[in-house]
C-alpha positions in Angstrom: -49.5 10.4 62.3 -48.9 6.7 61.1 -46.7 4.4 64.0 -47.6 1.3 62.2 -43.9 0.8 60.9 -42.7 1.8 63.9 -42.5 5.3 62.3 -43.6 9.2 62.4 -44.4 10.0 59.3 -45.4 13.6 59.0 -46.1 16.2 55.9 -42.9 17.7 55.5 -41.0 20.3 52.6 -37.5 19.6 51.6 -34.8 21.5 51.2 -30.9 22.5 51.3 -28.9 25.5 53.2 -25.2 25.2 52.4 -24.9 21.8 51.6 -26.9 20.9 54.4 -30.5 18.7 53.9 -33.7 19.8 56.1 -36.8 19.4 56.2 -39.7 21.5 57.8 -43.1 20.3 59.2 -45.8 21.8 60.7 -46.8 19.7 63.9 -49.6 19.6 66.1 -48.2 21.1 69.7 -50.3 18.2 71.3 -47.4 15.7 69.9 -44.4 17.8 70.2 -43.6 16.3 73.6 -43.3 12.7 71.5 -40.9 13.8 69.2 -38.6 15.6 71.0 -35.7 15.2 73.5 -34.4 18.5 75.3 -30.4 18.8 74.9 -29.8 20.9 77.8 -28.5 18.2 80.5 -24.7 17.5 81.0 -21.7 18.9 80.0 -22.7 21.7 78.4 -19.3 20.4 76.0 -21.5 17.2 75.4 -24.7 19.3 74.0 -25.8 21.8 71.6 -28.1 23.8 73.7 -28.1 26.4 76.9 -29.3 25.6 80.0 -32.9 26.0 80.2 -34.3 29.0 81.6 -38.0 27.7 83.0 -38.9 31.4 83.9 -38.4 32.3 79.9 -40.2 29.0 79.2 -43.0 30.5 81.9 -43.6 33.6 79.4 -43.8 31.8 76.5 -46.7 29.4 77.6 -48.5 32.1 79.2 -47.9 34.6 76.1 -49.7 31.4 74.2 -52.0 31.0 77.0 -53.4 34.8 77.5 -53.9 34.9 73.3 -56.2 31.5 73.5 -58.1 32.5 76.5 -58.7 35.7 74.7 -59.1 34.6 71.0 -56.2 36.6 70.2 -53.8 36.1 67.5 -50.4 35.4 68.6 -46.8 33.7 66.3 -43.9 31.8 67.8 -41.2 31.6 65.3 -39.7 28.1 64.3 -37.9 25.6 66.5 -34.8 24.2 64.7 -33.3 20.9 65.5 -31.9 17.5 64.2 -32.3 14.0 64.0 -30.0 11.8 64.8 -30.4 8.9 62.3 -30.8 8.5 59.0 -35.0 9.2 57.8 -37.4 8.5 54.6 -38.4 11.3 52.8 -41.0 10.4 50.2 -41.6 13.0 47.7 -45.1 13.5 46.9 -46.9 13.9 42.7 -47.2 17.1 43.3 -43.4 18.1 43.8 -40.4 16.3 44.7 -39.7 18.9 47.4 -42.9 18.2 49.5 -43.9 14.7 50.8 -43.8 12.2 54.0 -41.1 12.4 56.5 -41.0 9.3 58.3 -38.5 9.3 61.3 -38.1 5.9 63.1 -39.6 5.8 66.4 -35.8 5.4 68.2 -34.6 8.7 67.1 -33.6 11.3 68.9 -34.7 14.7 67.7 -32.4 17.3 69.8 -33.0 21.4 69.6 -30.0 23.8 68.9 -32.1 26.6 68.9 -35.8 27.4 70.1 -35.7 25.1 73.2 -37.8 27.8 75.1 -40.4 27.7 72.9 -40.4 24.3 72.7 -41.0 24.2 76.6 -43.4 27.0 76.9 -45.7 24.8 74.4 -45.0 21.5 76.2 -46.7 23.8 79.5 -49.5 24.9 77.7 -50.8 21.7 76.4 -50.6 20.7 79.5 -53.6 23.0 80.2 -55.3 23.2 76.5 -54.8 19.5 75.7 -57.7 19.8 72.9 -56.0 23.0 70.9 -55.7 22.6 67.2 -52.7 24.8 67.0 -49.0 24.2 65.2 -45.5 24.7 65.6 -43.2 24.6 62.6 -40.3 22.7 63.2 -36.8 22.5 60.7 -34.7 19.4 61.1 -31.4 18.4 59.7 -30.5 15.2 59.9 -27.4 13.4 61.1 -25.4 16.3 62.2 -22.6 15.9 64.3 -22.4 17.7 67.8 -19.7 20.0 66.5 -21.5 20.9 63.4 -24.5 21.3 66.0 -22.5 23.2 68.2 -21.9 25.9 65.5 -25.1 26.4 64.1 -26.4 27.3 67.8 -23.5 29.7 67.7 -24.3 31.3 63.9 -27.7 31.9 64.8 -27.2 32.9 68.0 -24.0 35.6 66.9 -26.2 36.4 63.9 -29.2 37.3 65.6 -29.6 41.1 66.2 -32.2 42.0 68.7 -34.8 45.0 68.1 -34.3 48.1 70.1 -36.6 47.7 73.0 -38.0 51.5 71.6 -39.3 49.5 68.4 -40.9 46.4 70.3 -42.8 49.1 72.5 -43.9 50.8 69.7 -45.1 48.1 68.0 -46.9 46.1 71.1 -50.5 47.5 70.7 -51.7 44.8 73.4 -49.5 46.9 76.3 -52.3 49.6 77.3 -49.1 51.9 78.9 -48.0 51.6 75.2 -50.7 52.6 73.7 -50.8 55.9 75.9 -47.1 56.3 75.2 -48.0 56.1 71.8 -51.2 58.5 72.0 -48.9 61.0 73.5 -46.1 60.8 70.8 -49.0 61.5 68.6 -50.8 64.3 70.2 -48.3 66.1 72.7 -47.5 70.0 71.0 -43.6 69.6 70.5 -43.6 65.5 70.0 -45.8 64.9 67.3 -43.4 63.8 64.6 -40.1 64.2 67.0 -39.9 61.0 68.8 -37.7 58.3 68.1 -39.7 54.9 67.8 -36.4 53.1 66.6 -33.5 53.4 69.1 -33.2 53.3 73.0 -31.5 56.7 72.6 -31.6 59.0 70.3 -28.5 59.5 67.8 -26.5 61.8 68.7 -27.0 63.9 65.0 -30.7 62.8 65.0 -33.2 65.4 64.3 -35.7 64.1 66.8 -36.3 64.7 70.1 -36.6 61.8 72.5 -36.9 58.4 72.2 -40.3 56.3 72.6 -38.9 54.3 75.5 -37.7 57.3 77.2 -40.8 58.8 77.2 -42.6 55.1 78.2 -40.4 54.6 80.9 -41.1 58.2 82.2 -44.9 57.9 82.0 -44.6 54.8 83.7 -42.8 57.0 86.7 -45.4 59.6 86.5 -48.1 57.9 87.4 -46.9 54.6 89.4 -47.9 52.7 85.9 -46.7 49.3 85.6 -46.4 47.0 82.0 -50.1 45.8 80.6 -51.6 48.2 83.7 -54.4 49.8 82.4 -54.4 53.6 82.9 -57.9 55.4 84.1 -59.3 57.7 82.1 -57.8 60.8 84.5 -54.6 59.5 84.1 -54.9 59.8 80.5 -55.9 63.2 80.3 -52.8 64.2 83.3 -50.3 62.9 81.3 -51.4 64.3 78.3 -52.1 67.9 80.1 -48.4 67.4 82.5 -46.2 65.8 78.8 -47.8 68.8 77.3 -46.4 71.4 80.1 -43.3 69.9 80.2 -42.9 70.4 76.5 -43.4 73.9 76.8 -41.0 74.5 79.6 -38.7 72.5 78.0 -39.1 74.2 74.5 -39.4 71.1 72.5 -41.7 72.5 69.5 -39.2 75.2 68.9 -36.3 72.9 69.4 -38.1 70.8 66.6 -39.3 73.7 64.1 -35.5 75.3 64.3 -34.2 71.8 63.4 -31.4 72.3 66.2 -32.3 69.1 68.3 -28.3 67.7 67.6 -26.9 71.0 68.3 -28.5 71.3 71.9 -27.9 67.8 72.9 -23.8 68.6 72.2 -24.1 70.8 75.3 -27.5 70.4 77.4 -29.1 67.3 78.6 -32.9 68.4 78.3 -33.3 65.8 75.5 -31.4 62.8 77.1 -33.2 59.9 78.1 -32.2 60.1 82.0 -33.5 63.6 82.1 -36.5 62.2 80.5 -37.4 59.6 83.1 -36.1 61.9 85.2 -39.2 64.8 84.6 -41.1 61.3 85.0 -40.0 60.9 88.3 -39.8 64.8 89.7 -43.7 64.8 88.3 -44.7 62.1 90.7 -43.1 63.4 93.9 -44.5 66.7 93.2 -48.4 64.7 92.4 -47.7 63.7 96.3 -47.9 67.0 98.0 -49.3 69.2 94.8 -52.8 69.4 92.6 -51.9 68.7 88.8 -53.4 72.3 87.8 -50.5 73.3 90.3 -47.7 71.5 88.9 -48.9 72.9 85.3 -48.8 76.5 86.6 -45.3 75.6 87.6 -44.2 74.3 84.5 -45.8 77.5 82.7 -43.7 79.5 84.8 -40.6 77.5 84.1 -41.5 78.6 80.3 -41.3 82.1 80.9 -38.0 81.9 82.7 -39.2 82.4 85.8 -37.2 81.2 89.1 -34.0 81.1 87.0 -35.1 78.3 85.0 -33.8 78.3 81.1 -34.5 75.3 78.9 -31.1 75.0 77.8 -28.6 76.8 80.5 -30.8 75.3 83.1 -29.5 72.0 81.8 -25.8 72.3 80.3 -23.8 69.8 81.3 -21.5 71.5 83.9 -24.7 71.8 86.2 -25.3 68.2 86.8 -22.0 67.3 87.6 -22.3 64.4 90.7 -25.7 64.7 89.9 -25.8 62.8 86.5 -22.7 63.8 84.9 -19.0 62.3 86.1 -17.5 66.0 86.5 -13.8 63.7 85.6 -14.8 62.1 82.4 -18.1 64.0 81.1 -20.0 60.8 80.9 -23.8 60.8 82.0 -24.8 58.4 84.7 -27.5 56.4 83.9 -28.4 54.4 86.7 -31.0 54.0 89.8 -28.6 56.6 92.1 -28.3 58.8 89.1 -31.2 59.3 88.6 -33.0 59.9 91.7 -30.8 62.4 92.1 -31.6 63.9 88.9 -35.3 63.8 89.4 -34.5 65.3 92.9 -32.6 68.4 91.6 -35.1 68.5 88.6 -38.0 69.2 90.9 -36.4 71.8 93.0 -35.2 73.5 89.3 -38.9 73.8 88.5 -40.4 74.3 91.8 -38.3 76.6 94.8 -40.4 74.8 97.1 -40.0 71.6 96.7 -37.6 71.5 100.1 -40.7 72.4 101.9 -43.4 70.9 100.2 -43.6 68.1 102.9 -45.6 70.5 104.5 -48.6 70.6 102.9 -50.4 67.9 103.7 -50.4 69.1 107.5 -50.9 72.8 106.8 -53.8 72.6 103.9 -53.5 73.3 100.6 -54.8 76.8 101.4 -51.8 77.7 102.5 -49.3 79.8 100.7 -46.3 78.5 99.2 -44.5 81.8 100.8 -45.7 80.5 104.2 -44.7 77.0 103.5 -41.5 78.1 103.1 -41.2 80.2 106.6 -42.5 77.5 108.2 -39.9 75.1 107.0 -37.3 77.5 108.2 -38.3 77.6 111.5 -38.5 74.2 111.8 -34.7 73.4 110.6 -33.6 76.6 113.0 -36.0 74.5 116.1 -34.5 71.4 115.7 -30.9 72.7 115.1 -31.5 75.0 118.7 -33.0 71.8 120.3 -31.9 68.7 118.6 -35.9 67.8 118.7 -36.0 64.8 116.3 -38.0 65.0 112.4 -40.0 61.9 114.5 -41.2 64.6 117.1 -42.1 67.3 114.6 -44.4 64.9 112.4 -46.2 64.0 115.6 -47.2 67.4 116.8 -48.0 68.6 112.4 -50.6 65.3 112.8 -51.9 66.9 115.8 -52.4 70.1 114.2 -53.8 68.2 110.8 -56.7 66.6 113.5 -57.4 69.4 115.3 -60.7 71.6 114.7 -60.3 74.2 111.7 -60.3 77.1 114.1 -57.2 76.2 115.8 -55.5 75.3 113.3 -55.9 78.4 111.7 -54.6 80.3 114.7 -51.5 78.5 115.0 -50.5 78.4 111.2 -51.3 82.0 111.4 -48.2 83.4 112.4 -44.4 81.9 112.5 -44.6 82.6 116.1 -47.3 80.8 117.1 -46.3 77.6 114.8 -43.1 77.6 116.7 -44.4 77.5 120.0 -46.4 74.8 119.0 -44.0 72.7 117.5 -41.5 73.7 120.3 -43.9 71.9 122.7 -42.5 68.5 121.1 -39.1 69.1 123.0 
């Protein structure tokens, strides 16, 4: 960089878009602070240029940051912008089209689009002073605010954002995605049938489920958040719990008789609620339930047994106010609806769900059967005595502490369960 005319003068490409002159450079980020001025203050008539968002800024710098500290690769497209007086431009032997920019020292060099970036770098030279990295910049030159104006508004109304399915499938730095991914891959029924493109599915779309669906979900099923790094047991229970869902659910024949569009027309087994929904159901039942059991569950839910059908199970009719609006036919898709999805999901697969609050006081060597005849009395108790659910799950963590011989004799029989818990009131 030469300042001894008062100038910038920076290697630099010419050429026209519409009429329009511009040039691009490729700048150190340790300088960018010198060149530019932000246009995000004041009327927001009087600029070209949102209000800056310093928590977008945030991710940028530390999406720059996390790369250097690693030695990662990383790309941050270009920053657009325009100088507001008139600049030298001298064209080089090689071509007439690349040369020396010099812009004067008083101009202004304001951003109509990329101002985010721009920040986020301005942060993280703050920190990594000595990096040797770039940004490419392309500058008109002269424009008026109007013209300014417009161009923020054509790139902006032109832009079309990915599907957040397609950005997940391609982020191979987010470990949850790479399971997601793994599971696509390897899951009996999904291999080759999920959607990697859209959010959701289309509705005459030979595959399944989408990728996010099924990201989102795995995320539910075991407490996962983004860039969390699943153990190695959490690998292999999503794999085995994906895998018994599938079956239940039918996917692979779904897939092999190519009649994933006809099904979604009148059962929601495939949409993306019901999805994170079997996300969600799987981790209240990891709370009172061993993964082998909620597998044997699911295997039963294959054969059909407890009245569970992979398609009647799930036409729409049956989860009206649950995640259908019984007026219109439209499926709910938010928090509500879906809690209350994952709610009647669970009790669809397992009968004794309703009780299953049970077992952590009882033992998991009790049996289901008895879970369930102990829940009844309970309900009956407390409707007979108005003894409060606070009183109850006092006198079940007494019998969880006490010695293994008594608490055999009381969960032996209804009667003496209920004479125990009766001592509460």
């Amino acid at each position: 960089m030469n300042t001894d005319n008062y100038s910038f003068e920076l290697p630099a490409t010419r050429g026209v878009q519409g009429g329009v002159e511009q040039y691009m450079l490729s700048v150190p980020m340790a300088v960018l602070r010198r060149l530019l001025a932000m246009d995000d203050q004041g009327d927001v008539m009087a600029r070209s240029q949102r209000e800056a968002n310093r928590t977008r800024a945030r991710k940028i710098r530390n999406y720059i940051a996390e790369a250097t500290g690693s030695g990662k690769p990383y790309i941050l497209p270009s920053i657009t912008g325009n100088i507001d007086i008139a600049v030298d431009f001298v064209p080089s032997e090689l071509s007439p089209s690349v040369g020396i920019l010099k812009i004067p020292m008083e101009a202004d060099l304001k951003l109509f689009d990329g101002q985010h970036r721009a920040l986020g770098i301005m942060d993280f030279v703050r920190d990594y002073a000595n990096t040797g990295d770039t940004i490419s910049l392309l500058l008109t030159v002269g424009l008026p605010l109007e013209m300014r104006q417009q161009f923020f508004s054509d790139i902006n109304n032109n832009a079309s954002k990915p599907a957040a399915a397609i950005s997940m499938a391609y982020n191979n730095n987010d470990p949850v995605n790479q399971l997601s991914m793994y599971l696509a891959q390897n899951v009996t029924g999904l291999t080759g049938a999920v959607d990697f493109e859209h959010n959701a599915v289309p509705a005459k779309s030979s595959r399944l489920i989408s990728f996010k669906a099924l990201n989102d979900a795995t995320k539910k099923m075991l407490g996962l958040r983004a860039n969390s790094e699943p153990t190695l047991q959490q690998r292999e229970a999503a794999e085995k719990l994906w895998s018994a869902w599938s079956g239940a659910m039918r996917w692979l024949d779904i897939a092999q008789d190519d009649i994933a569009a006809e099904y979604r027309q009148e059962a929601l087994g495939l949409h993306g609620i019901m999805i994170n929904a079997m996300g969600m159901a799987t981790a209240r039942m990891l709370q009172t339930r061993q993964l082998d059991s909620i597998v044997s569950l699911l295997a039963c839910a294959e054969q059909g047994e407890n009245g569970f059908h992979y398609r009647d199970s799930f036409v729409h009719e049956n989860w009206n106010d649950i995640c259908v609006d019984p007026q219109t036919g439209t499926i709910r898709t938010d928090r509500r609806a879906l809690e209350a999805t994952a709610i009647e999901l669970q009790r669809l697969v397992d009968p004794f769900a309703e009780c299953a609050w049970l077992r952590p006081y009882l033992g998991d060597e009790v049996p289901d059967t008895t879970l369930l005849k102990f829940n009844a009395g309970i309900v009956k108790l407390k409707e007979e005595t108005g003894l409060p659910q606070i009183a109850v799950v006092e006198k079940l963590e007494q019998l969880r502490d006490a010695d293994e011989q008594d608490r055999s004799r009381i969960v032996g029989t209804l009667r003496a369960f209920k004479k125990f818990i009766a001592e509460a009131v």
